[in-house]
N, C-alpha and C positions, 0 to 999 in steps of 0.2 A: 332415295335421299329426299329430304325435307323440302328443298328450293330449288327450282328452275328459273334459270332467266335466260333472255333470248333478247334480242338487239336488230336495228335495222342498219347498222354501219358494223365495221369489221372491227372487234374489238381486245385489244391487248391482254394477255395472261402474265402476271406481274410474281415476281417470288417473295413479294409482303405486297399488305393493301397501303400502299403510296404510290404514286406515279415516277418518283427519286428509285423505284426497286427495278433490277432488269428485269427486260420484258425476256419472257420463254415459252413463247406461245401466242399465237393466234386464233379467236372466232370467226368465221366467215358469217356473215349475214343469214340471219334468221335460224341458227344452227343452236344447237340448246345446250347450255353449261349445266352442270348440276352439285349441288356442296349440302353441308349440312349443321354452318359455321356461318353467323352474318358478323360483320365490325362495323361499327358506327363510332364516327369519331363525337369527342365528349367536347371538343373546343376548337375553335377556329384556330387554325396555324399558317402560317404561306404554302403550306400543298394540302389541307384540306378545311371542310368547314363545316362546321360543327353541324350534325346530321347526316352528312357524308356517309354511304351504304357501300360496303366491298362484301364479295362474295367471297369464301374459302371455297374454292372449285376443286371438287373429287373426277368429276367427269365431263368430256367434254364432246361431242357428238358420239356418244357412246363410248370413247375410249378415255380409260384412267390418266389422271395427268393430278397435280397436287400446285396449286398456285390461286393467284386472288384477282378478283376482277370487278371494278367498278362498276356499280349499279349506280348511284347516285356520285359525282365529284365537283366538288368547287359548289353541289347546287345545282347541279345539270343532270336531269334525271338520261342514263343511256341506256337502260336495259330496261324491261320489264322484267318483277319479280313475282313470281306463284311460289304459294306456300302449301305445300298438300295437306301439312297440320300433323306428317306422320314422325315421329320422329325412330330412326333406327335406334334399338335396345341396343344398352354395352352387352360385347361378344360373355358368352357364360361359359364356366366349363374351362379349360387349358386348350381347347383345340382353334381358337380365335373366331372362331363360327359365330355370326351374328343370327340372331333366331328372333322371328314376328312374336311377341306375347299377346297381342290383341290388335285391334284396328277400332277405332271407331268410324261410323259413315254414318253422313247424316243424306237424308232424300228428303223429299218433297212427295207425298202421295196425290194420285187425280184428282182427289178431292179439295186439294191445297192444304195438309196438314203438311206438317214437316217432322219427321220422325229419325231417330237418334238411334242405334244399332251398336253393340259394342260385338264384334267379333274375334272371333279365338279359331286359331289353324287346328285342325285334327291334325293327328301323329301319321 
């Protein structure tokens, strides 16, 4: 999945990105959510403010769960977010199978160049 974030307080899984949505889940501290879905709010409202970051959460210490979790609220940064840059392919085929079409990775060589790599999965 595209995003990770991780938190140093224990933080609510919501079933939409507001805090007015029940909560259906818990993060414990330092445990890692992962989604592949950001919302940001487009206007200041009385439950968010414009810039406001929720994450759509596919997993959550390893295990599937579907709900949304505040990164940013009110302007209160509470999670750190990592973005790997990968994004999963829609599933191909009728069989819902999501398949890698390439990666790119970028490195840093000893010499200090930084070099850009597109790779492709053998069958």
């Amino acid at each position: 999945m595209r995003y990770t974030i991780t938190s140093n307080m224990v933080m609510s899984l919501r079933s939409d990105h507001t805090t007015a949505a029940a909560k259906i889940g818990l993060l414990d501290v330092g445990k890692p959510a992962k989604g592949d879905d950001l919302w940001v709010a487009a206007q200041t409202t009385s439950l968010a403010k414009a810039g406001d970051k929720w994450l759509h959460v596919k997993e959550m210490d390893g295990k599937p769960v579907d709900g949304w979790m505040a990164i940013i609220h009110l302007g209160n940064v509470y999670c750190t977010l990592v973005d790997s840059g990968i994004v999963d392919p829609p599933p191909t085929g009728n069989d819902g199978v999501k398949r890698i079409i390439k990666a790119v990775v970028t490195y840093e060589t000893v010499d200090g160049r930084t070099l850009t790599k597109e790779v492709f999965p053998t069958a």
